[in-house]
TORTORMAR-791213 format. One line per 5 residues: for each residue x, y, z of N, C-alpha, C. Coordinates in nm, 2 decimals, always signed. Each point is the difference from the previous one (the first is absolute). Example, Ala and Ser with C-alpha at 12.3 -4.5 7.8 and 13.67 -1.06 7.14 Angstrom:
+1.32/-0.57/+0.78/-0.09/+0.12/+0.00/+0.09/+0.12/+0.00; -0.04/+0.11/-0.07/+0.09/+0.11/+0.00/-0.08/+0.11/+0.08
// end
This chain:
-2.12/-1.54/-8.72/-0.11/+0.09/-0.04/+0.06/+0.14/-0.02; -0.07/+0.08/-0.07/+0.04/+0.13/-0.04/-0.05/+0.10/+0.12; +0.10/+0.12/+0.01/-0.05/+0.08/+0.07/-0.07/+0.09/-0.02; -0.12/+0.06/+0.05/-0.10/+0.08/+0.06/+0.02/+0.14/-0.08; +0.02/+0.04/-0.12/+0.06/+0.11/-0.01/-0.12/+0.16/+0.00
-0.12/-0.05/+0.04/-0.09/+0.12/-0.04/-0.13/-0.06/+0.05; -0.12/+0.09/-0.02/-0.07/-0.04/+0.06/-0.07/+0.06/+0.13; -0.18/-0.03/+0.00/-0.05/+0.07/+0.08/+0.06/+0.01/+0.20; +0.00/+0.09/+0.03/+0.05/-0.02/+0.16/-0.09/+0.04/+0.09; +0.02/-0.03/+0.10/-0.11/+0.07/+0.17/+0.04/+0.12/+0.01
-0.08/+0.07/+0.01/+0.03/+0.15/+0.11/+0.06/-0.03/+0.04; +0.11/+0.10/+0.04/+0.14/+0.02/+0.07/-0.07/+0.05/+0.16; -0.10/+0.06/+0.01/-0.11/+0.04/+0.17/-0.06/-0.11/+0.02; -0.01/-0.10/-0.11/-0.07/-0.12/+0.04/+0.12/-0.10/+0.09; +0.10/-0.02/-0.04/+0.12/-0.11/+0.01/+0.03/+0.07/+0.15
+0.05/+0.15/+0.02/+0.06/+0.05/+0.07/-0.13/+0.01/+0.16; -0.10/+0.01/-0.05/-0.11/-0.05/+0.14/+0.01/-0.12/+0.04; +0.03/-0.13/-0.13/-0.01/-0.10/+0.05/+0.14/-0.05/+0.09; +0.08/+0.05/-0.04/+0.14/-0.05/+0.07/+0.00/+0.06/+0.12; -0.06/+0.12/-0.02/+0.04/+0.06/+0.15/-0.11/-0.08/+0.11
-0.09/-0.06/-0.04/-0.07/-0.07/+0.06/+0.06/-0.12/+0.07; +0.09/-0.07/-0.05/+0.08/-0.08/+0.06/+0.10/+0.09/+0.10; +0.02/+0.13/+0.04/+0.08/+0.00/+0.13/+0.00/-0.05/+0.15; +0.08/-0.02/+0.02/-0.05/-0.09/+0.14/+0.02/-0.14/+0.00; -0.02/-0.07/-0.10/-0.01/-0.13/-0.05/+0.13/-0.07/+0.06
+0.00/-0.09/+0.12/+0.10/-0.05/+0.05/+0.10/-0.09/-0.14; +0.15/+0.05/+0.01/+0.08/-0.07/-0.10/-0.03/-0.23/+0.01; -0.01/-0.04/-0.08/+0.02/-0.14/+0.01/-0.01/-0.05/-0.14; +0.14/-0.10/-0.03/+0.04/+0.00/-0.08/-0.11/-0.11/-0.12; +0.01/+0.02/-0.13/-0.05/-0.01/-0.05/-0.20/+0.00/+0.02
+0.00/+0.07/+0.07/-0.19/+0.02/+0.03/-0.02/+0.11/-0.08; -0.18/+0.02/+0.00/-0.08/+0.08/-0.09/-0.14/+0.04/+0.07; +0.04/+0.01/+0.16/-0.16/+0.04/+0.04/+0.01/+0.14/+0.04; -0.07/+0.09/-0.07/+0.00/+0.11/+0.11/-0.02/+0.01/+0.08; +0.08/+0.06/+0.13/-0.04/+0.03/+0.14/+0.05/-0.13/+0.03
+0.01/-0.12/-0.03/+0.09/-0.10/+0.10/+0.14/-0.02/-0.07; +0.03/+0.02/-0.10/+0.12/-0.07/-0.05/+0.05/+0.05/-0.14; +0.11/+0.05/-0.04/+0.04/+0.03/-0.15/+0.09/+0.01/+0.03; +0.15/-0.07/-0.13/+0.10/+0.04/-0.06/+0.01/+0.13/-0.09; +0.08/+0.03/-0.03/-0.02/+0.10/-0.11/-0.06/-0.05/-0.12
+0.03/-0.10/-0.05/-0.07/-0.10/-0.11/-0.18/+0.01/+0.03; +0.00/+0.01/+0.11/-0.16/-0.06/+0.04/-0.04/+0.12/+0.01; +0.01/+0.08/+0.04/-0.02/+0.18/-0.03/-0.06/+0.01/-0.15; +0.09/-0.04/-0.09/-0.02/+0.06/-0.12/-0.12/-0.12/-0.06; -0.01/-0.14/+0.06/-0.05/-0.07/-0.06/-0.17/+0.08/+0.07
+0.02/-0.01/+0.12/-0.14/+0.07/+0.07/-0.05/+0.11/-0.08; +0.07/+0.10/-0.07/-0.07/+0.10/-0.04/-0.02/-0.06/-0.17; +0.06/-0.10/+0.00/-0.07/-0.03/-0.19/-0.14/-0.10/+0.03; +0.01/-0.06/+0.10/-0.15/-0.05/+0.03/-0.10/+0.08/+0.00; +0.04/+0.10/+0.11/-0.13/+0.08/-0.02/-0.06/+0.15/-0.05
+0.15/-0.02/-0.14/-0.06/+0.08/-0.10/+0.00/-0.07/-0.13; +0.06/-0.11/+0.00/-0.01/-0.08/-0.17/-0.08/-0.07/+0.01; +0.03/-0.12/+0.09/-0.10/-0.06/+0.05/+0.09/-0.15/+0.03; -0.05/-0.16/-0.04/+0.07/-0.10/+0.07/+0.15/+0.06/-0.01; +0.09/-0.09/+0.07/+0.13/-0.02/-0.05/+0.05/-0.11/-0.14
+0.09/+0.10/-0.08/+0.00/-0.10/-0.12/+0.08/-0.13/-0.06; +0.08/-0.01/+0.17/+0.08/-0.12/+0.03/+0.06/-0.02/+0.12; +0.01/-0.12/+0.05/+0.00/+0.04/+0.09/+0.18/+0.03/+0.07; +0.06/+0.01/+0.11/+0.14/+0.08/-0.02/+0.07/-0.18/+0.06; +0.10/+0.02/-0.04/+0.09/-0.18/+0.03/+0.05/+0.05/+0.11
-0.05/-0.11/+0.08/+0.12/-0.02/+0.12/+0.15/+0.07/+0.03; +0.03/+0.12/+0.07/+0.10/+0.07/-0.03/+0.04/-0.01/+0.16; +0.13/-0.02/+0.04/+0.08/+0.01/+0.09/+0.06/+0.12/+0.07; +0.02/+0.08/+0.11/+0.02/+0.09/+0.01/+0.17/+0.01/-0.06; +0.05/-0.08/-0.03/+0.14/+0.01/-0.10/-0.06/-0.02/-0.16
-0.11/-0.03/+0.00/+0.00/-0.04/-0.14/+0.10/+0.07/-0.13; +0.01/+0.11/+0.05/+0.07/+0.09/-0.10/+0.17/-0.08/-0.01; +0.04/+0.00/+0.13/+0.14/-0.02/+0.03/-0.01/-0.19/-0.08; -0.06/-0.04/-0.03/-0.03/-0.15/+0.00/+0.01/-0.02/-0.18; +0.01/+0.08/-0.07/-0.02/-0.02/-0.14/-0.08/-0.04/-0.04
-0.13/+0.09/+0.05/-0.16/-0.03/-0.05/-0.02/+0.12/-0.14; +0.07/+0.07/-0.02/-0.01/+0.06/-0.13/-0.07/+0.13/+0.04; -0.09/+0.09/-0.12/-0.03/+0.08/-0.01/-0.18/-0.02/+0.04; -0.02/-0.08/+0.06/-0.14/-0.02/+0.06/-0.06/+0.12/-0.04; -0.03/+0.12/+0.08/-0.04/+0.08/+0.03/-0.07/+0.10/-0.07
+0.12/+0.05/-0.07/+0.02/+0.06/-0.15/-0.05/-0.05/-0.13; +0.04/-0.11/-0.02/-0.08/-0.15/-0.09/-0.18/+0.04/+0.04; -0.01/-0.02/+0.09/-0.18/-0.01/+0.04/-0.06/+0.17/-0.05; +0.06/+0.09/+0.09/-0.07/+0.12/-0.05/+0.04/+0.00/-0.15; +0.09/-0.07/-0.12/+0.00/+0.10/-0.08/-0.13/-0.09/-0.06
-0.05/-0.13/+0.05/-0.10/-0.08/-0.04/-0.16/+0.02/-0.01; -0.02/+0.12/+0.08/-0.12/+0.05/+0.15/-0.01/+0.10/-0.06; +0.10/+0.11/+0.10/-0.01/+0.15/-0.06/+0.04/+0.06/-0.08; -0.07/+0.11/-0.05/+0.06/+0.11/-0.11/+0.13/+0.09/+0.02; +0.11/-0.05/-0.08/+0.14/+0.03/+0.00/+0.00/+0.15/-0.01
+0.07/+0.12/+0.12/-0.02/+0.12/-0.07/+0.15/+0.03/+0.01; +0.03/+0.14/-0.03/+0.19/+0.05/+0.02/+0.03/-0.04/+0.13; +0.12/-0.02/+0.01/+0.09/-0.02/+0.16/-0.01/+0.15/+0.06; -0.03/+0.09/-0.08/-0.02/+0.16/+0.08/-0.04/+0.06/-0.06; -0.10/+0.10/+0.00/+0.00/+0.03/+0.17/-0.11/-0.07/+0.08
+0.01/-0.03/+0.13/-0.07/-0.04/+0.07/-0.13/+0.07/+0.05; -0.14/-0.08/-0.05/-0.12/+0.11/+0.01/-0.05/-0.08/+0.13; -0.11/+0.06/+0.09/-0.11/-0.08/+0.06/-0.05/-0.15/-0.11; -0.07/-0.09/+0.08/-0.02/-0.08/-0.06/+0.05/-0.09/-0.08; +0.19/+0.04/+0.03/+0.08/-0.14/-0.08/+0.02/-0.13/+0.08
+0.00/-0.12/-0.07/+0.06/-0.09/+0.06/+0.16/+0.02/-0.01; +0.09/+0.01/+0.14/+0.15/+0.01/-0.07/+0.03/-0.16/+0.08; +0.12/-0.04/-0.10/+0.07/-0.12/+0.03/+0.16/+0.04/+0.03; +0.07/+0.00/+0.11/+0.15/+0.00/+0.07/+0.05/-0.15/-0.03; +0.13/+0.08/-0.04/+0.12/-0.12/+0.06/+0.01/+0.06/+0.12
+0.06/-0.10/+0.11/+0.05/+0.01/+0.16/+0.13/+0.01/-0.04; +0.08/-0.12/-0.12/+0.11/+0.01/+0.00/+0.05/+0.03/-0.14; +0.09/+0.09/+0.00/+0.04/+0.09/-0.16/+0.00/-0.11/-0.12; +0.03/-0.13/+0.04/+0.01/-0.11/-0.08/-0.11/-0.08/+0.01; -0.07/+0.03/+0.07/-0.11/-0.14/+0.03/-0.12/+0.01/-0.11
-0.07/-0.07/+0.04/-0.15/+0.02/-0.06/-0.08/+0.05/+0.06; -0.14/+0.07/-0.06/-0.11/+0.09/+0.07/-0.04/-0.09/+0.09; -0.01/+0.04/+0.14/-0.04/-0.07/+0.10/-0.10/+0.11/+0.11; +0.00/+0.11/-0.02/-0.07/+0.10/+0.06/-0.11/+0.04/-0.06; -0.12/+0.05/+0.06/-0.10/+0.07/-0.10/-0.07/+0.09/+0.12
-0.03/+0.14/-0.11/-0.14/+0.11/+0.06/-0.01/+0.03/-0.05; -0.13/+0.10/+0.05/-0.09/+0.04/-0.12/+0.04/+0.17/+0.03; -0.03/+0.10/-0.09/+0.06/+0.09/+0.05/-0.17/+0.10/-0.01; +0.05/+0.05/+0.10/-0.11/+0.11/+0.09/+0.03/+0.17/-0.03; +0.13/+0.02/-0.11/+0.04/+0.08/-0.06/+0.10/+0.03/-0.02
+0.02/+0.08/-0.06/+0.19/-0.04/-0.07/+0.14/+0.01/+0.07; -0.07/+0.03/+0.17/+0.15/-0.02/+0.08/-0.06/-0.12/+0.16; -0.13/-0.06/-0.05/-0.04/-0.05/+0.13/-0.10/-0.17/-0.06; +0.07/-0.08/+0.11/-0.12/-0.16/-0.07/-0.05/-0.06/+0.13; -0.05/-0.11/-0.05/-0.08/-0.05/+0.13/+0.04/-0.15/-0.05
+0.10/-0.01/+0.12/+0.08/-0.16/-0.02/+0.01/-0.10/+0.14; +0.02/-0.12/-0.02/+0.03/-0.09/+0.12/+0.12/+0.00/+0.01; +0.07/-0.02/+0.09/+0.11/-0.08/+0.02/+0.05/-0.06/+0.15; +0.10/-0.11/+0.02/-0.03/-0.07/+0.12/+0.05/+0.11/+0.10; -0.11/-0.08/+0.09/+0.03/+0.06/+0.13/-0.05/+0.10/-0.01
-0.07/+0.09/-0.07/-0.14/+0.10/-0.01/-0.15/+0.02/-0.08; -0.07/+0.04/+0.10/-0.09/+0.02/-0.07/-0.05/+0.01/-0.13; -0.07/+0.03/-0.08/+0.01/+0.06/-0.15/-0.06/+0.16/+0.03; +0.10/+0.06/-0.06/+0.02/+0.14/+0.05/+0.02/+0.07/-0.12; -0.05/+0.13/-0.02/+0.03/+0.12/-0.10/+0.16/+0.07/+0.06
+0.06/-0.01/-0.11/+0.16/+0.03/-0.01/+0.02/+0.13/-0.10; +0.17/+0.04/+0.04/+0.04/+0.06/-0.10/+0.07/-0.11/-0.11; +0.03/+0.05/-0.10/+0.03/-0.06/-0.13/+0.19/+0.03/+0.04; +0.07/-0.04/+0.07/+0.13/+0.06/+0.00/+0.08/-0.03/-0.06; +0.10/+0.04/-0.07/+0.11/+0.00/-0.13/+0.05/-0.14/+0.01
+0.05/-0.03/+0.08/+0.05/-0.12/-0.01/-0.11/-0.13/-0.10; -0.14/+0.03/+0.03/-0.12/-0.11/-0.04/+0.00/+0.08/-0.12; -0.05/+0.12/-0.05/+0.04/+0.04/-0.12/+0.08/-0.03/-0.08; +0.15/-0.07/+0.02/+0.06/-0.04/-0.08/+0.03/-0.13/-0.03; -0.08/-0.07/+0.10/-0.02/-0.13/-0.03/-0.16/-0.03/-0.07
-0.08/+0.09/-0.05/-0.11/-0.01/-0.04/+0.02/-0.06/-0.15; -0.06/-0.12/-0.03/+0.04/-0.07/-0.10/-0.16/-0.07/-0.08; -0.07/+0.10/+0.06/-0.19/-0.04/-0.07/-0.08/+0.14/+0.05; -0.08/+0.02/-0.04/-0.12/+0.11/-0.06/-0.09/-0.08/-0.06; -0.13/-0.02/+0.08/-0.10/-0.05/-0.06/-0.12/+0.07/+0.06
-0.14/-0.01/-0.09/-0.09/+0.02/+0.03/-0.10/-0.10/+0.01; -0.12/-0.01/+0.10/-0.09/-0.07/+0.04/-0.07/+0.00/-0.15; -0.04/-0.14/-0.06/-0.10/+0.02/-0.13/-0.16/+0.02/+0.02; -0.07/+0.06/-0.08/-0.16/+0.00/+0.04/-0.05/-0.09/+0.05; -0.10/-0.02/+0.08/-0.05/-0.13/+0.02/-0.06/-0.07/-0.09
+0.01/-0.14/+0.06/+0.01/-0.11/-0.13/-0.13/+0.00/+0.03; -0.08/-0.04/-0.13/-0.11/-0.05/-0.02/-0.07/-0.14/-0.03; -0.08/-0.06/+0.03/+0.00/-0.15/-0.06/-0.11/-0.08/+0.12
// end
């Protein structure tokens, strides 16, 4: 499928209220409930629920090695399917960003950004928490997307 290149998006105060709404949200992997359970995946799927509306597939079975395992570009593949593809920078409120963990690997990381030096992400062993954006994740930043309008139908 082709990628997302344009197209209507959510308020950037809309996306960034909803994400911050998930702080607190105990880390558990692959979940999607607010306030009991989210990945970082489930973060970002939580706030397209309840600004787009259903989910538009549902996510495969992923291992917490999935990446190390030669599962491909999962991640990256889906948002460029989903969301509206924007520049790798600069980083505004209201982007979906996608990380490598490893300089070689595949996108396996995701947040949503709360403004151009701070996101609101899972990761194990914490909470889902509003962060700084620190250089090191910066340069592993390998997606920029935005939430699309909500679907109709």
């Amino acid at each position: 499928m082709s990628e997302r290149a344009h197209g209507p998006t959510q308020d950037a105060a809309a996306v960034v209220a909803a994400a911050r709404s998930w702080l607190g949200t105990p880390y558990r992997h692959q979940a999607s409930l607010k306030g009991a359970g989210a990945d970082c995946l489930g973060v970002v799927r939580g706030v397209w629920r309840e600004l787009v509306g259903p989910e538009p597939e549902p996510p495969p079975p992923y291992g917490r090695s999935w990446a190390a395992d030669g599962a491909g570009e999962l991640m990256l593949e889906a948002a460029s399917r989903w969301l509206v593809a924007a520049p790798p920078v600069p980083v505004a409120a209201g982007d979906v960003l996608l990380f490598r963990v490893r300089r070689d690997g595949p996108a396996q990381h995701a947040g949503i950004a709360t403004g151009a030096d701070t996101m609101v992400h899972a990761y194990d062993g914490h909470a889902v928490a509003e962060t700084a954006i620190p250089d090191v994740w910066r340069a592993r930043l390998v997606g920029r997307f935005r939430f699309p309008a909500r679907l109709t139908g």
